[in-house]
N, C-alpha and C positions, 0 to 999 in steps of 0.2 A: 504494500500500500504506500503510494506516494506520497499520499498527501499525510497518512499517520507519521512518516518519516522526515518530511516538510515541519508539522509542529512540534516533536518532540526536539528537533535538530534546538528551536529555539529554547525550550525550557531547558534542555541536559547544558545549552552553553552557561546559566546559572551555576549548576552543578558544580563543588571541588573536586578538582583532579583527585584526591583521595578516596571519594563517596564508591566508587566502582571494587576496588582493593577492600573496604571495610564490606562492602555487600558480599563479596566473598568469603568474606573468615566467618559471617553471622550465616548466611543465607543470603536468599534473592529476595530483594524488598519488590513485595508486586501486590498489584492493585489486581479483584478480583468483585465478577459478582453471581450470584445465585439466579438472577433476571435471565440473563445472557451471558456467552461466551463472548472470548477476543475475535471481533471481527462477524459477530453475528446482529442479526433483526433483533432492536428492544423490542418490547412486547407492545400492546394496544394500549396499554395501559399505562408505561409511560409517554405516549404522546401528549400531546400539551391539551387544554381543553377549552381555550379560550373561544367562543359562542359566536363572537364577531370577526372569527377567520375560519372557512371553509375547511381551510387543510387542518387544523386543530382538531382531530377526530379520536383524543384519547381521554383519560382521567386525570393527566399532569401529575402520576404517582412514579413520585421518584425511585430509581431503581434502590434495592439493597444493594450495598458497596462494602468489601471488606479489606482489612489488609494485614499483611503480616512483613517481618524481618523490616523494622524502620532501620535506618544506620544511627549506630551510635551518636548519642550527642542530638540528637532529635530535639526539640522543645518545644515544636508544634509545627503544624501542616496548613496546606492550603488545597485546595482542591477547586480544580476547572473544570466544567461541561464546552467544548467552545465546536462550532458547526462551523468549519473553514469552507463549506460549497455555500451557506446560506449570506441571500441578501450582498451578492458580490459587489465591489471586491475585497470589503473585510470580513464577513463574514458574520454569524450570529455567538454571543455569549450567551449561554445557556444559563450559567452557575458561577459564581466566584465567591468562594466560601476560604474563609480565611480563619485562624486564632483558634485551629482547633488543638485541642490538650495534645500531647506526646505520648498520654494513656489512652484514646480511645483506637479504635481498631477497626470501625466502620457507622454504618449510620445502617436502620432496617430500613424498608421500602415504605416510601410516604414523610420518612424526618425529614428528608431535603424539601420537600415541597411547602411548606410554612415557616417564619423563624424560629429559631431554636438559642435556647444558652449554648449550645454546644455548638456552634462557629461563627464567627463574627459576618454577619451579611455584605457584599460588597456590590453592586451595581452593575448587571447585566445589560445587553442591550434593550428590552424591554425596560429599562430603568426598575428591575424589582429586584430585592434582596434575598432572593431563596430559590429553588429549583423551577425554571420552566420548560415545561417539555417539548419535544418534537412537532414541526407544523411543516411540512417541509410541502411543496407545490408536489402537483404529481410529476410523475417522470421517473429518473434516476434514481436511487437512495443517497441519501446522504450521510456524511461519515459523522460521529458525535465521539468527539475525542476528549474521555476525562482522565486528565493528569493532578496526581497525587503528588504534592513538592515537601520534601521533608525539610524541615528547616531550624538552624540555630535562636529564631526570634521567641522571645516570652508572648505568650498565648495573646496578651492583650497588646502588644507592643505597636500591631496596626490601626491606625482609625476608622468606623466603618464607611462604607460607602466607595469603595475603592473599587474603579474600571479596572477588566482583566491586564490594563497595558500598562493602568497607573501599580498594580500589584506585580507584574512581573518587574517592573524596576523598582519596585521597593524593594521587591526578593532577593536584589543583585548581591553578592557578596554574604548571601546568608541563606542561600539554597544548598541542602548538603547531597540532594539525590533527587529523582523524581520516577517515578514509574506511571505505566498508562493502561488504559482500556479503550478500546473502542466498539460504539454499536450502531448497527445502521439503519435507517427507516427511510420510509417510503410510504408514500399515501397507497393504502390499496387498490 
């Protein structure tokens, strides 16, 4: 997949050169979920469900996400939904969920779709603070790339409201790993 390998290219250049060497002695830090595999159809159900757009034909029920082996030295996470074919040519953000603990391990199906104490909200294309799901035109599928960034910052250290671009250069310098998933929809 080109374009999975297009946006990770930009979050792994946060990444320290050491983050790859430490995922090794622990394990593989990866992003995983019960919804769907890497590279397959989210279900109907997380598409989005907004009433005043056609394609919106799901429940906007965020997928379960889990994860395991963070790298050492972890102190919270950030996590992207970002659609690089929607709304070209930047694309749609789905999700930017930031300030989350270094103890949690995932979110079940349906946390991401309301605010929660458990990640700081930050400012999606839609201008909303929490998960919105798939609405993609029909045609093609499109790719829903969500990247898990392990990071040196104290949990509340970002302010909320933060665009995916203003959060990836916040991250600069204090991104220790990132791992990914991707899933893909399509209007039926």
């Amino acid at each position: 997949m080109l374009t999975r390998g297009f946006v990770f290219a930009g979050i792994m250049a946060l990444c320290a050169a050491g983050g790859a060497q430490q995922a090794l002695a622990q394990g593989v830090f990866k992003l995983s979920s019960s919804d769907f595999t890497d590279g397959q159809r989210m279900p109907l159900q997380n598409a989005g469900n907004n009433k005043a757009n056609p394609n919106c034909i799901g429940e906007n029920i965020s997928p379960e996400l889990s994860w395991t082996n963070p790298p050492a030295g972890t102190r919270s996470f950030a996590l992207l939904m970002f659609d690089p074919e929607g709304r070209p040519p930047g694309g749609v953000s789905h999700l930017v969920a930031y300030g989350i603990a270094a103890s949690v391990t995932g979110f079940a199906a349906g946390e991401m779709s309301k605010p929660s104490d458990k990640y700081v909200g930050g400012t999606g294309t839609a201008k909303l603070n929490n998960y919105i799901g798939p609405c993609p035109p029909p045609g093609a599928p499109h790719h829903y790339v969500f990247t898990l960034i392990a990071t040196d910052l104290e949990q509340m250290a970002l302010a909320p409201g933060l665009t995916r671009e203003e959060l990836i250069k916040a991250l600069e310098g204090h991104a220790k790993q990132a791992t990914g998933l991707v899933g893909t929809f399509s209007k039926p």
